[in-house]
C-alpha positions as CSV (number, residue, x, y, z in Angstrom):
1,X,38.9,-30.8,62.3
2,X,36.8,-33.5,60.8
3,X,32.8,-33.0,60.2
4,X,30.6,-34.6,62.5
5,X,28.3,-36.6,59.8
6,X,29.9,-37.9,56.5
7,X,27.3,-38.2,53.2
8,X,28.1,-40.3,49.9
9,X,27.2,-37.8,48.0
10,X,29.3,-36.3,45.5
11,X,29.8,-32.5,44.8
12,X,28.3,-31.9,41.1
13,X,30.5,-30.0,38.6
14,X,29.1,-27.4,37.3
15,X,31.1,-27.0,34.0
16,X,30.8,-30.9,33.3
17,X,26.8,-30.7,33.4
18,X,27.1,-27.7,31.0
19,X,29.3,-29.7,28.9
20,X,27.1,-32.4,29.0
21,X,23.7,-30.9,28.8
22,X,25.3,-29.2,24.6
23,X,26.5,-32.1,24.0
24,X,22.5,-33.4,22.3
25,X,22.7,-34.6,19.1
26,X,20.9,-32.6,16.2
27,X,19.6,-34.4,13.7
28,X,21.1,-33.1,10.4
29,X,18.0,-32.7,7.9
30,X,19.3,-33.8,3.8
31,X,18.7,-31.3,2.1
32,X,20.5,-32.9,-1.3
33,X,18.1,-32.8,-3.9
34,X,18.4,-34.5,-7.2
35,X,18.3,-32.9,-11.0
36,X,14.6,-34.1,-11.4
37,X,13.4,-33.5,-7.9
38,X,15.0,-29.8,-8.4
39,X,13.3,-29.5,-11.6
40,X,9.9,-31.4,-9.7
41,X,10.2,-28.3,-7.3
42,X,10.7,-25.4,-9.5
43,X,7.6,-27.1,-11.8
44,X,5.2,-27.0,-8.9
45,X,6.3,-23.5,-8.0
46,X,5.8,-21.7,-11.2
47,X,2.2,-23.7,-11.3
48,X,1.3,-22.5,-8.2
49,X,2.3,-18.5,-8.8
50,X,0.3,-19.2,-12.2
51,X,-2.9,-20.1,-10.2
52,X,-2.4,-17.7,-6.8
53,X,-2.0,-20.9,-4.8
54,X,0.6,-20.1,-2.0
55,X,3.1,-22.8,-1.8
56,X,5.3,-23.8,1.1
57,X,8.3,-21.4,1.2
58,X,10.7,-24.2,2.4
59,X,10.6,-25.6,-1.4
60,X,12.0,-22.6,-1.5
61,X,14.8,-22.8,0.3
62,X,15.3,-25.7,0.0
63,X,16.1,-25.0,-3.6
64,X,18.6,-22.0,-2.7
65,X,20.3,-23.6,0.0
66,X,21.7,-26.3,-2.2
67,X,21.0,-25.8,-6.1
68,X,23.9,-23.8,-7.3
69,X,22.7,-20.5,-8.9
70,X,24.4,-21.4,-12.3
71,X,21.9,-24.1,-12.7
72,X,19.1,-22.7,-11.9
73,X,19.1,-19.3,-13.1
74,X,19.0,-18.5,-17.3
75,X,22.5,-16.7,-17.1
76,X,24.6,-20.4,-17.0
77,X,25.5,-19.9,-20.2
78,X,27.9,-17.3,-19.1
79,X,28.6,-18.3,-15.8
80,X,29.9,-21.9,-17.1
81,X,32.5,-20.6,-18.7
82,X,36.2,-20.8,-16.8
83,X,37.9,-18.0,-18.7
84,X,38.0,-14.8,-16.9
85,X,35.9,-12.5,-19.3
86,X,37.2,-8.1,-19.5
87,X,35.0,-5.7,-19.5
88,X,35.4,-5.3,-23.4
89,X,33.5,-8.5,-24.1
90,X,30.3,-7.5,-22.1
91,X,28.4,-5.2,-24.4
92,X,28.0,-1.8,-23.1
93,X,24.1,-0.4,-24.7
94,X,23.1,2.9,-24.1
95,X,19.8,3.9,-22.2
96,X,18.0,4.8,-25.3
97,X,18.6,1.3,-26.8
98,X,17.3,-0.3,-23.9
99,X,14.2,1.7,-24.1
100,X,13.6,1.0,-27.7
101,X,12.9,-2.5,-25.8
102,X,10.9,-1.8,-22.9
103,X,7.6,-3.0,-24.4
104,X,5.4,-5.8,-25.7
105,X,5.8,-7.7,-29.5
106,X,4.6,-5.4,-32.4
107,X,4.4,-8.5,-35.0
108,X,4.5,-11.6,-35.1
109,X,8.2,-11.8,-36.1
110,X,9.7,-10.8,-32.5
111,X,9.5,-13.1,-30.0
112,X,8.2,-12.4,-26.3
113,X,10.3,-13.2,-23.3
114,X,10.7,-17.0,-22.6
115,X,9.4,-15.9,-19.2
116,X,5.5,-15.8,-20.5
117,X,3.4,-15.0,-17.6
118,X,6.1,-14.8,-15.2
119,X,7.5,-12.0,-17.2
120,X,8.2,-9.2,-14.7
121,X,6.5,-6.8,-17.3
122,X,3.0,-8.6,-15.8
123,X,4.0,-7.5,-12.6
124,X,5.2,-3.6,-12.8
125,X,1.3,-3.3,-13.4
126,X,-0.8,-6.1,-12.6
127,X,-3.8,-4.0,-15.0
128,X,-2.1,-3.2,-17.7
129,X,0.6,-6.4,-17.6
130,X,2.1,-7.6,-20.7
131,X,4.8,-9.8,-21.7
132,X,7.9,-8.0,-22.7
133,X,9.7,-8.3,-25.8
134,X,12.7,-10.2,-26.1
135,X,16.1,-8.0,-25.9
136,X,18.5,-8.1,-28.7
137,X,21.7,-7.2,-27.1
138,X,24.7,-6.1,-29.4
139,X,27.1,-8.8,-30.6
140,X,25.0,-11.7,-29.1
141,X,23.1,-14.3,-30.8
142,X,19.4,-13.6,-30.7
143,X,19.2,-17.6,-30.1
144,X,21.4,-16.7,-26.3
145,X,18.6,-13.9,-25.5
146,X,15.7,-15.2,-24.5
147,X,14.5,-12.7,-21.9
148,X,12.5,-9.1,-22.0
149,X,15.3,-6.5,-20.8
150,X,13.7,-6.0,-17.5
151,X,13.7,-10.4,-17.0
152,X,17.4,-9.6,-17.3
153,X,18.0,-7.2,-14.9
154,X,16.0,-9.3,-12.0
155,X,17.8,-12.0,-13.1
156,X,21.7,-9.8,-12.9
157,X,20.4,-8.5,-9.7
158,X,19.5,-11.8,-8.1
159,X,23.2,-13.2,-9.4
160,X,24.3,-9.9,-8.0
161,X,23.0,-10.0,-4.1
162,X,23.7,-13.9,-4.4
163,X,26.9,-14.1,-5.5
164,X,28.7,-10.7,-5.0
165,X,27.3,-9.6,-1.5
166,X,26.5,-12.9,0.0
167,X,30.0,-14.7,-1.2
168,X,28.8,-17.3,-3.2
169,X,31.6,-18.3,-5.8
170,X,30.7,-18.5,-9.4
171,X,32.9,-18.8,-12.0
172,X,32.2,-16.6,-15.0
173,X,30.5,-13.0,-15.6
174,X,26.8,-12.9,-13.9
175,X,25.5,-10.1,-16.4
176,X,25.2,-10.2,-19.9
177,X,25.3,-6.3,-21.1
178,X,26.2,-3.2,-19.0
179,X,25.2,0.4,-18.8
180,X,26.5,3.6,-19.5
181,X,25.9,5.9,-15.9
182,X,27.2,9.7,-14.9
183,X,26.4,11.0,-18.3
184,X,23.9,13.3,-20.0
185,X,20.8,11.2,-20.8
186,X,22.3,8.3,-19.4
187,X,21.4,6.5,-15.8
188,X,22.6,8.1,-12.6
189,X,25.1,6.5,-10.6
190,X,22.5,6.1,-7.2
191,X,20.7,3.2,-9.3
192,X,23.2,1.2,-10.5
193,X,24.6,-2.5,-9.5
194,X,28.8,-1.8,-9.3
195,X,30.9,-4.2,-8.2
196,X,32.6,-3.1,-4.6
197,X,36.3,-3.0,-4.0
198,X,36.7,-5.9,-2.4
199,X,34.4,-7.5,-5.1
200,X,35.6,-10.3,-7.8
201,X,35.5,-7.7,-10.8
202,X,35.6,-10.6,-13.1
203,X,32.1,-11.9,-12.2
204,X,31.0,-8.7,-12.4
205,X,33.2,-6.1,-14.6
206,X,30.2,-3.4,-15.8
207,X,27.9,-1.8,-13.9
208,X,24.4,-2.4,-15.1
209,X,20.9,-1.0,-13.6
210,X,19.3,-2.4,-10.8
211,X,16.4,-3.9,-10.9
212,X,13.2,-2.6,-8.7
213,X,9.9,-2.7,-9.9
214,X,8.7,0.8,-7.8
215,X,11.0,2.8,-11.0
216,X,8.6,1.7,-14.1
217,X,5.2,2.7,-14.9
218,X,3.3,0.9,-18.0
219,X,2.0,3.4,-20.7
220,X,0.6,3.1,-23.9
221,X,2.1,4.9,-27.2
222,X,0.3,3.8,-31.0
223,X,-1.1,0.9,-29.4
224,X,1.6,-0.4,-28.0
225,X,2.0,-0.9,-24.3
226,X,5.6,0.5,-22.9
227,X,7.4,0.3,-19.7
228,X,8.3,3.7,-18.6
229,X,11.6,4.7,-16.3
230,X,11.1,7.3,-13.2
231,X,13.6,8.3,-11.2
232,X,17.0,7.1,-13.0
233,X,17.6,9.4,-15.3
234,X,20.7,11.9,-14.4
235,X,18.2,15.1,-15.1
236,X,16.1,13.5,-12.1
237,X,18.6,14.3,-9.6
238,X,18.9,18.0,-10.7
C-alpha cells in the first residue's frame, strides 16, 4: 500500500498562493492638497485655457477628487449655510426676465460677469464671443451676483451632476434662482435640471434650466450682441 519512492516535496496549495500572490502592497498616492497649492492649481489652469496651452488633466482631478465643491465653485455662499432653505426663498424668474439678460454690457454702469474670458458667453461662439452681463436676480444683492446667467447655469449644473447624481453631500441649496417650466412661453419640461425622488430636495428645491451650450446661438439686435435659446421653449415641442 505504500509508494515505491518517497520525495520531500510538499503539495502546493492552490488557494494559499492565490491569497498570497493579492496580498502586494499598493502604494497609496496623497492626494491632500493644501489651500494655496489648490489655489496654485486652479491659477495655472485658468492661465493655460487663456493661452490654448493643454495642461495635464490629473491637476484636474486631482482637484475634484479632494477639493470639496463648496470651495471651489462660486455658489459657497449658499452652500455654507446649515439651515435647510424652502423652495420660497429661491427666487422663481420667468423666461423672459432671463432673456432681458442674455447679452453683453450696454454702459459702463453694468458690470460683466466675474468670469472675463472664461465667460461661457465666449464659448457658445468662439467668433462672435462676448462676455455676458452680470444677472440681477430678484431679492438678491447685486454684490452676491457676480456671474452672466448662463456662468450660472454651468455652474447649477456642475453642483447638480456632482452632488445630486454622484452623491456627494453638501449642505445648503446648489442653485441660486429657479425656473418656471410646462407653461405657455415658458421652458419645456425635457430641458430642465429637477431633483429625482430619491433626491435631497433641500439642496435642490426648484427646477432650473440645464445648461448645454448646443441650445444658444449669438445674434446681434441695435448693436448689441445676444445669446439666443433654440429648442426649450414649450412651442418647440408642438
Amino acid at each position: 500500500m505504500f509508494p515505491v519512492t518517497w520525495t520531500n516535496q510538499k503539495r502546493k496549495s492552490l488557494a494559499t498562493d492565490s491569497i498570497r500572490g493579492n496580498t502586494r502592497k499598493k502604494s497609496k498616492k496623497n492626494f491632500h492638497l493644501g489651500s494655496r497649492a489648490i489655489h496654485t492649481q486652479l491659477n495655472q489652469l485658468m492661465k493655460s485655457a487663456a493661452t490654448d496651452t493643454p495642461t495635464d488633466i490629473t491637476d484636474i482631478d486631482i482637484i475634484n477628487s479632494c477639493v470639496d465643491v463648496v470651495e471651489t465653485l462660486p455658489l459657497s455662499d449658499l452652500m455654507k449655510n446649515t439651515e435647510t432653505r424652502s423652495s420660497s426663498v429661491i427666487p422663481v424668474v420667468s423666461r423672459v426676465y432671463e432673456e432681458r439678460y442674455m447679452r453683453e454690457c450696454k454702459n459702463k454702469s453694468e458690470r460683466p460677469c466675474v468670469m472675463d474670458k472664461q465667460c461661457e458667453c465666449m464659448l457658445i461662439d468662439t467668433a462672435n464671443g462676448f462676455v455676458g452681463v452680470q444677472f440681477e436676480i430678484p431679492g438678491v444683492e447685486n454684490s452676491n451676483n457676480t456671474m452672466c446667467i448662463l456662468c450660472l447655469r454651468k455652474t447649477t449644473t456642475l453642483l447638480f451632476y456632482k452632488t445630486i447624481y454622484n452623491g456627494v453631500k453638501a449642505k445648503g441649496v446648489i442653485q441660486k434662482h429657479g425656473n418656471i417650466c410646462n407653461k405657455e412661453n415658458e421652458y419645456h419640461p425635457s430641458v430642465m435640471l429637477c431633483c429625482p425622488v430619491n433626491g435631497t430636495l433641500e439642496n435642490m428645491p426648484v427646477p432650473i434650466v440645464a445648461h448645454q451650450r448646443n441650445r444658444y446661438s449669438v445674434v446681434t439686435c441695435a448693436g448689441v450682441k445676444f445669446m439666443k435659446q433654440n429648442g426649450v421653449y414649450m412651442e418647440d415641442f408642438r
